[in-house]
mmCIF entry with sequence, helices, sheets and N, C-alpha, C, O atoms, coordinates in Angstrom:
data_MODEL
# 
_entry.id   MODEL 
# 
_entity.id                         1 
_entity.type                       polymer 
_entity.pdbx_number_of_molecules   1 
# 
_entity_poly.entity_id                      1 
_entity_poly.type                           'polypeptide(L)' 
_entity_poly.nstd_linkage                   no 
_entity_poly.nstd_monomer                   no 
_entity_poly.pdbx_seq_one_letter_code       
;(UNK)(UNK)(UNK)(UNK)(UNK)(UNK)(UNK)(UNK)(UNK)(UNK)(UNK)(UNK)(UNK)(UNK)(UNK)(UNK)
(UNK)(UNK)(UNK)
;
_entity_poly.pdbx_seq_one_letter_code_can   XXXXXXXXXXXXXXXXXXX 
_entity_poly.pdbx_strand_id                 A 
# 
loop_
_entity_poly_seq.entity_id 
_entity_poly_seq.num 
_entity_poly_seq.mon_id 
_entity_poly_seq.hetero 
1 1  UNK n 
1 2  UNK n 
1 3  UNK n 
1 4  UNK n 
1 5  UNK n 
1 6  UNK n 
1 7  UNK n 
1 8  UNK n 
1 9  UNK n 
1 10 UNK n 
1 11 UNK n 
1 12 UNK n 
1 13 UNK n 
1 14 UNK n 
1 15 UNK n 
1 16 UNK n 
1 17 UNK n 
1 18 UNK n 
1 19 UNK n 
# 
_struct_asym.id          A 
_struct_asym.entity_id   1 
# 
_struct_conf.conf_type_id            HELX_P 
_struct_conf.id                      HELX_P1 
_struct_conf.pdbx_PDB_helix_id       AA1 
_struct_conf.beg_label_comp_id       UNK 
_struct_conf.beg_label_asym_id       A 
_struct_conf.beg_label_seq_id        2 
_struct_conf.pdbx_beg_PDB_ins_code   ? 
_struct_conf.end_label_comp_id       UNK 
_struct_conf.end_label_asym_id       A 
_struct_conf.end_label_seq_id        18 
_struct_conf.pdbx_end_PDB_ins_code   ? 
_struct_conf.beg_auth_comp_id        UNK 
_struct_conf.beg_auth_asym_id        A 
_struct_conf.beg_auth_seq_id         2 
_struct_conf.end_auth_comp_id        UNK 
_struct_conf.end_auth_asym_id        A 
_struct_conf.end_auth_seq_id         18 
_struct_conf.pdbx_PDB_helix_class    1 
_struct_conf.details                 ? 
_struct_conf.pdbx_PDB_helix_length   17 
# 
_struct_conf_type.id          HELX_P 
_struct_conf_type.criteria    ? 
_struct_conf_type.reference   ? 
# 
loop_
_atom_site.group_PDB 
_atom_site.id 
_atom_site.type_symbol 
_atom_site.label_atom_id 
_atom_site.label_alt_id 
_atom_site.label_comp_id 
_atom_site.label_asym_id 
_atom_site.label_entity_id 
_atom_site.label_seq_id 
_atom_site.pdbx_PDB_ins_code 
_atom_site.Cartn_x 
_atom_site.Cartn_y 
_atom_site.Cartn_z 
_atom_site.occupancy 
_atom_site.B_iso_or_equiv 
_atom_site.pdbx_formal_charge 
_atom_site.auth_seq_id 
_atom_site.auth_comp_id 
_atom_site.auth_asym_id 
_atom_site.auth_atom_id 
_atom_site.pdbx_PDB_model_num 
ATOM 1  N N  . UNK A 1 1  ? -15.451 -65.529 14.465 1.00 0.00 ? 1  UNK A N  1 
ATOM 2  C CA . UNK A 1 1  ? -14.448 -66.230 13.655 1.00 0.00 ? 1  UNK A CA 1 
ATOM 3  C C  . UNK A 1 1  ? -14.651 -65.887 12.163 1.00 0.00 ? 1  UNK A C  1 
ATOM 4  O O  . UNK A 1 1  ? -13.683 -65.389 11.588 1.00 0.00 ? 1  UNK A O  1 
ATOM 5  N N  . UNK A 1 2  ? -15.437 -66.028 11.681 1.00 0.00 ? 2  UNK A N  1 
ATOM 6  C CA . UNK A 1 2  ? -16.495 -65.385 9.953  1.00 0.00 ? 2  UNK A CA 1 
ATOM 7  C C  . UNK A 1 2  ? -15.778 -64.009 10.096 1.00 0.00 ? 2  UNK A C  1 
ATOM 8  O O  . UNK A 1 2  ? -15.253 -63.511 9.100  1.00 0.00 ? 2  UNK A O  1 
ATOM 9  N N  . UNK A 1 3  ? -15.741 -63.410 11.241 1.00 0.00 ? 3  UNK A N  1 
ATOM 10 C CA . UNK A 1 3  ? -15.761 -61.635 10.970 1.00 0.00 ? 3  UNK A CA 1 
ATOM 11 C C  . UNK A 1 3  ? -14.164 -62.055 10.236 1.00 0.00 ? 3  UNK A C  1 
ATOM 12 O O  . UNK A 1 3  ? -13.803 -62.056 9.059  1.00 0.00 ? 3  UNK A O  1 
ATOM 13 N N  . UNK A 1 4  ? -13.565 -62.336 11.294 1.00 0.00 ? 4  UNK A N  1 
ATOM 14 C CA . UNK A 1 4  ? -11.464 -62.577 11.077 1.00 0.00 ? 4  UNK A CA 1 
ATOM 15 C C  . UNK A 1 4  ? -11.274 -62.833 9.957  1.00 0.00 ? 4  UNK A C  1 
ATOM 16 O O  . UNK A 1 4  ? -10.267 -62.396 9.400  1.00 0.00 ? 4  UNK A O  1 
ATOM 17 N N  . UNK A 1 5  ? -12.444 -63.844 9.108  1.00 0.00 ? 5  UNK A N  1 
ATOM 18 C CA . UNK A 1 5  ? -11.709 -64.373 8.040  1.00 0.00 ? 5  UNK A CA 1 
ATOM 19 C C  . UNK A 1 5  ? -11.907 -63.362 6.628  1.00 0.00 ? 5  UNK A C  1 
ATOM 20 O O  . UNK A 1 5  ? -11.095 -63.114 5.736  1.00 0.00 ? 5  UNK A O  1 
ATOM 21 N N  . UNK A 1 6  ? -13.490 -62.839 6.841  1.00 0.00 ? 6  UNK A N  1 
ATOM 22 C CA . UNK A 1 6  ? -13.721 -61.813 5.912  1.00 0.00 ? 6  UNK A CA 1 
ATOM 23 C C  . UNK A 1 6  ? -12.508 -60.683 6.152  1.00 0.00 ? 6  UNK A C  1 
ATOM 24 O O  . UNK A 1 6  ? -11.487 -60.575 5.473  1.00 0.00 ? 6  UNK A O  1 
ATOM 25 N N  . UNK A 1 7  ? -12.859 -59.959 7.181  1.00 0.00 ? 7  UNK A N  1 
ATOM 26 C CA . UNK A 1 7  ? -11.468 -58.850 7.166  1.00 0.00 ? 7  UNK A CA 1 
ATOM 27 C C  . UNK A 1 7  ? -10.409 -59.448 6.229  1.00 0.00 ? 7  UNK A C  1 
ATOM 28 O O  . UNK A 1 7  ? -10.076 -58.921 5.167  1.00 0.00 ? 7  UNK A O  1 
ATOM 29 N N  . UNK A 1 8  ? -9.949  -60.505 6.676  1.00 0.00 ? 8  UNK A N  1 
ATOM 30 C CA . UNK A 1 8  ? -8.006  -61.206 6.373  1.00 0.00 ? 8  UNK A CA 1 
ATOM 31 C C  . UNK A 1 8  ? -8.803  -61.180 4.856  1.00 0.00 ? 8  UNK A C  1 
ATOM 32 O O  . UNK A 1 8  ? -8.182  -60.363 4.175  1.00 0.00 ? 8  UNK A O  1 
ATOM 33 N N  . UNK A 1 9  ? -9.608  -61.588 4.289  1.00 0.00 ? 9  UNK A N  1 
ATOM 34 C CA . UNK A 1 9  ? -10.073 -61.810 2.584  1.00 0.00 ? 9  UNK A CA 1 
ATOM 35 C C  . UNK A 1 9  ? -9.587  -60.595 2.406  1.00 0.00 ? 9  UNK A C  1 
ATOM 36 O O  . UNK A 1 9  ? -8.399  -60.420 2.135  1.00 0.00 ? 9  UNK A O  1 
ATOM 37 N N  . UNK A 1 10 ? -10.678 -59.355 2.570  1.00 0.00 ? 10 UNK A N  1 
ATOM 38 C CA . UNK A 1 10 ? -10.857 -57.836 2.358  1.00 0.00 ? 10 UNK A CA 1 
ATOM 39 C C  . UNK A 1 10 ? -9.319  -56.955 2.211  1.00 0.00 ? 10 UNK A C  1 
ATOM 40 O O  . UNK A 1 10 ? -8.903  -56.174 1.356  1.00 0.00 ? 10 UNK A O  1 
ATOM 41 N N  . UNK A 1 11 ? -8.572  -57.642 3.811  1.00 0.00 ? 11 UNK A N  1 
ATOM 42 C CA . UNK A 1 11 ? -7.100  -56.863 3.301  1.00 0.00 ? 11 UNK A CA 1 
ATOM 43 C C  . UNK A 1 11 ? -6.214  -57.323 2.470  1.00 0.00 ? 11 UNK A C  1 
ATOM 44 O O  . UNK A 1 11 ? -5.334  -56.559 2.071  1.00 0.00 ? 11 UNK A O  1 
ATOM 45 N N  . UNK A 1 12 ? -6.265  -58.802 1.992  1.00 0.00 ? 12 UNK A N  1 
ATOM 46 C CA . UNK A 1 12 ? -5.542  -59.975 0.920  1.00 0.00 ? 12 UNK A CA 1 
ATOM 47 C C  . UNK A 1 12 ? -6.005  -58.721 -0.118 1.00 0.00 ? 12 UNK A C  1 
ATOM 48 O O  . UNK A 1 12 ? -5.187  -57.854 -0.424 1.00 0.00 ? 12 UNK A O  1 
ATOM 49 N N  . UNK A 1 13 ? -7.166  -58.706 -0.548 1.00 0.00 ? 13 UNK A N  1 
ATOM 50 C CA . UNK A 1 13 ? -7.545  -57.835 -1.779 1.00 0.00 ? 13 UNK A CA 1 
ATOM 51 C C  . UNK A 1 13 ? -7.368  -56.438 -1.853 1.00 0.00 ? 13 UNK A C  1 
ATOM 52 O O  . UNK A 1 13 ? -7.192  -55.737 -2.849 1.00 0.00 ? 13 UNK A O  1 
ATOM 53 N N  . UNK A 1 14 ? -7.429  -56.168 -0.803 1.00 0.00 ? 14 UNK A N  1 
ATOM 54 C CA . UNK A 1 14 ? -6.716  -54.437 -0.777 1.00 0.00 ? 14 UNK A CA 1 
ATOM 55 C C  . UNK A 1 14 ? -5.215  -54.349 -1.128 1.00 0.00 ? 14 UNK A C  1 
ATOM 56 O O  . UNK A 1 14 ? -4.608  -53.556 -1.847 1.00 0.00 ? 14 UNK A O  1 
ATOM 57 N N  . UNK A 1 15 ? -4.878  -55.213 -0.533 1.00 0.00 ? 15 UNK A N  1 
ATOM 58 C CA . UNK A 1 15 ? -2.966  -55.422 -0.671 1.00 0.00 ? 15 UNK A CA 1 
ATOM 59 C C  . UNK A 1 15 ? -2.439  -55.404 -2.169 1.00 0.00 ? 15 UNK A C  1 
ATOM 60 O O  . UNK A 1 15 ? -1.515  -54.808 -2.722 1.00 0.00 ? 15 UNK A O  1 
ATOM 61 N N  . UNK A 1 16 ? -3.581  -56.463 -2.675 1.00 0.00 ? 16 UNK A N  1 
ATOM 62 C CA . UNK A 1 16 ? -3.154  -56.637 -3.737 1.00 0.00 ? 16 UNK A CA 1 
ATOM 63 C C  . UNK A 1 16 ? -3.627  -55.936 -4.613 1.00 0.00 ? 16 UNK A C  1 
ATOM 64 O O  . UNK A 1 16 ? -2.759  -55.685 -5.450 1.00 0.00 ? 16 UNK A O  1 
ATOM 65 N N  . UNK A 1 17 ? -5.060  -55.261 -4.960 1.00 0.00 ? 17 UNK A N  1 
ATOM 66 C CA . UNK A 1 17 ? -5.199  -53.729 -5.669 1.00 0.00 ? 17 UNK A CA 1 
ATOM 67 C C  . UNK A 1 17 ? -3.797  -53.153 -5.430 1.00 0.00 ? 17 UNK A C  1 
ATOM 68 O O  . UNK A 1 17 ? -2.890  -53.152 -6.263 1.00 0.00 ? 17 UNK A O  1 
ATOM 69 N N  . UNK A 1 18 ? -3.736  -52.648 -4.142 1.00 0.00 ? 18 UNK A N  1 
ATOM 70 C CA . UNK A 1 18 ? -2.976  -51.641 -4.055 1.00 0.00 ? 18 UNK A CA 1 
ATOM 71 C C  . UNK A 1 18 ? -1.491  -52.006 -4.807 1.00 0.00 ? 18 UNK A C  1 
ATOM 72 O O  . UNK A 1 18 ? -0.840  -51.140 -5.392 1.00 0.00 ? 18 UNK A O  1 
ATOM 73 N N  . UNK A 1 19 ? -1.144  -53.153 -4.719 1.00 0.00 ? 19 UNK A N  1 
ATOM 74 C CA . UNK A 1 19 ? 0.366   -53.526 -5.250 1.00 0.00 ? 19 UNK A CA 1 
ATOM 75 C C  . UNK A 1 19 ? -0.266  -53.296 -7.071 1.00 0.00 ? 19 UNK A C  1 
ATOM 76 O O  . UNK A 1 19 ? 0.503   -53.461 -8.017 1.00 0.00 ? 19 UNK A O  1 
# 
């Protein structure tokens, strides 16, 4: 459940670098 939420953090912040 820890793993799901780090990933979902990690791509929130990639998304938003990237935007």
């Amino acid at each position: 459940m820890a793993n799901q939420l780090l990933v979902l953090k990690q791509d929130l912040t990639a998304g938003h670098q990237m935007n």
